[in-house]
C-alpha positions as a Python dict, from the first residue, in 0.01 Angstrom:
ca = {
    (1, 'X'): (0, 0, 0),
    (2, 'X'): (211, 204, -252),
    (3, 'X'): (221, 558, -310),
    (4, 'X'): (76, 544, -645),
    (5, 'X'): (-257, 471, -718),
    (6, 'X'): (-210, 211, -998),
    (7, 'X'): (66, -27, -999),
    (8, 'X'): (150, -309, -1200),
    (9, 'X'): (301, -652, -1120),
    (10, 'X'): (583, -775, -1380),
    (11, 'X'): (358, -1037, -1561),
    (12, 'X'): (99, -807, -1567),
    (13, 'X'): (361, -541, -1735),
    (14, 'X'): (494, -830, -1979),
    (15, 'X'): (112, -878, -2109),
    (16, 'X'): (61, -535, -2156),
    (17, 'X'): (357, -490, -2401),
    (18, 'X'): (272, -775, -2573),
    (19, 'X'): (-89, -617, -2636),
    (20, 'X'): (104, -294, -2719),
    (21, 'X'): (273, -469, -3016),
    (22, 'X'): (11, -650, -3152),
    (23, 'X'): (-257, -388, -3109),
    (24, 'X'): (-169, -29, -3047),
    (25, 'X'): (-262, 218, -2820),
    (26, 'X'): (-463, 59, -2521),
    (27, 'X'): (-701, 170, -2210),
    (28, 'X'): (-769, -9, -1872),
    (29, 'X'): (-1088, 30, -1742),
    (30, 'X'): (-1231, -99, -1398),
    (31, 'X'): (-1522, -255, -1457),
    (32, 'X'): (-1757, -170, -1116),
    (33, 'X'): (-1968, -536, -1172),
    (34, 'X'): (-2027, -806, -952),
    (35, 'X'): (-1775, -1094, -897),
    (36, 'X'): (-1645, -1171, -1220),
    (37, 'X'): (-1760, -846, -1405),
    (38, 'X'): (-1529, -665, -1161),
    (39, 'X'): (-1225, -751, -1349),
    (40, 'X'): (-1048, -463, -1559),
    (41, 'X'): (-1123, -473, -1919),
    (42, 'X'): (-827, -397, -2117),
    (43, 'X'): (-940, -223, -2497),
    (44, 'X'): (-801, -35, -2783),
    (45, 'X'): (-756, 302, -2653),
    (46, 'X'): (-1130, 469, -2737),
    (47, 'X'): (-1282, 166, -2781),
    (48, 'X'): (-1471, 272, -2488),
    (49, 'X'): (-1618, 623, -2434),
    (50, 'X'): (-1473, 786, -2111),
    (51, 'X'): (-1802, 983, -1908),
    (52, 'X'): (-1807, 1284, -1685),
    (53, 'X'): (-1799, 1021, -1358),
    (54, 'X'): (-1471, 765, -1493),
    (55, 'X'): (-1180, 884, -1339),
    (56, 'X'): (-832, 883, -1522),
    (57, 'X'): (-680, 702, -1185),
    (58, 'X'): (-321, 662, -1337),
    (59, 'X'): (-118, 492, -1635),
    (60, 'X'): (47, 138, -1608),
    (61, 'X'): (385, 138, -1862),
    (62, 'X'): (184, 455, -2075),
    (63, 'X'): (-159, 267, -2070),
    (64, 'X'): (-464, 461, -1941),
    (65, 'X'): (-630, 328, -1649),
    (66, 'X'): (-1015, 436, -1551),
    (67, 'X'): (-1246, 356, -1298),
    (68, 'X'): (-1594, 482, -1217),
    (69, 'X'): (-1541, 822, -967),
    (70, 'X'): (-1832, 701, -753),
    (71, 'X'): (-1698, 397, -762),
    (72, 'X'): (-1373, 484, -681),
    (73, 'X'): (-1484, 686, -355),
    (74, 'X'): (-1724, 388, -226),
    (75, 'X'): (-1413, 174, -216),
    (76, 'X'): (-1241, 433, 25),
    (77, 'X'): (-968, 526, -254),
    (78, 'X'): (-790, 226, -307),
    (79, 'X'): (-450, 160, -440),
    (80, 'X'): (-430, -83, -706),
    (81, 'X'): (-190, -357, -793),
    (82, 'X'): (-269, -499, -1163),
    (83, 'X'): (-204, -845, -1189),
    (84, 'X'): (-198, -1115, -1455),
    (85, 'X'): (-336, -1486, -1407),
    (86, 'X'): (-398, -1798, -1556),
    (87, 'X'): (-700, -1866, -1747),
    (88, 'X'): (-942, -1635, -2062),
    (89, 'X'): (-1241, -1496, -1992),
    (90, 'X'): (-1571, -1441, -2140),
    (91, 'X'): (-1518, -1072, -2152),
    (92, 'X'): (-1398, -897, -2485),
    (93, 'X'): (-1097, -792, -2304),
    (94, 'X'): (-771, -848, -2527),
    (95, 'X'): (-588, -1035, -2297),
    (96, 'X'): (-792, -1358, -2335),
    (97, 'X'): (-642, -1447, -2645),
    (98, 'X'): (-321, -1546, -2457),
    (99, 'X'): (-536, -1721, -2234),
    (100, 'X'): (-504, -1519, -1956),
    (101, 'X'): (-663, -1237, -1775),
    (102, 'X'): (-584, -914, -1577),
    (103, 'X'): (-750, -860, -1207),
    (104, 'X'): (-679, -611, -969),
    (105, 'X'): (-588, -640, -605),
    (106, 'X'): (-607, -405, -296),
    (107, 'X'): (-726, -445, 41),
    (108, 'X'): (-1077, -290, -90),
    (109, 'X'): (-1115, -567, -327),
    (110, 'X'): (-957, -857, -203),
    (111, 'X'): (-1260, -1061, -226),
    (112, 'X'): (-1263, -1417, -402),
    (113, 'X'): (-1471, -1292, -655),
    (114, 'X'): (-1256, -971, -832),
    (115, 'X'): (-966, -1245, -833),
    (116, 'X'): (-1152, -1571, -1003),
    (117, 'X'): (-1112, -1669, -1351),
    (118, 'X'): (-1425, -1669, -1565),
    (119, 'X'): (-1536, -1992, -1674),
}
């Protein structure tokens, strides 16, 4: 596991520039759902209102990167790798117009479902 609590793979740094050009400032947020809601949502920096319980976990190349707090501590403090695979989603995260989405992986959340496409 690395030292840092949010990490990002190249591809997954590649997309996120590319959303940096074409839409501004941007946010990461870990969504806490089941199976293919537990994918992180990547939005226009606001877009979504940060609570008292989302915790400001780290940055990825200058991007924000939240997750729940209660959340967080039920997965026993994970380090996360973001990662960038083939295939959109049905979420309104901005990455699907390129056709592909972002996932996260640690050994917390390994599980087939955080990693599967939507569809």
């Amino acid at each position: 596991m690395p030292d840092e609590a949010i990490t990002a793979t190249k591809p997954a740094l590649a997309e996120l520039a590319r959303l940096g050009r074409r839409h501004g400032q941007l946010m990461l947020v870990q969504s806490g759902g089941c199976c293919d809601g537990s994918s992180p949502l990547c939005l226009h920096e606001g877009e979504l209102v940060v609570g008292p319980n989302d915790l400001l976990l780290g940055e990825v190349a200058g991007v924000p990167f939240y997750i729940d707090g209660e959340l967080y501590e039920r997965w026993n403090r994970p380090s996360f790798v973001l990662d960038l695979s083939s295939g959109s989603t049905d979420s309104f995260s901005l990455e699907g117009r390129d056709g592909v989405h972002f996932l996260t992986r640690s050994a917390a959340t390994t599980s087939r479902c955080a990693t599967r496409p939507l569809g």
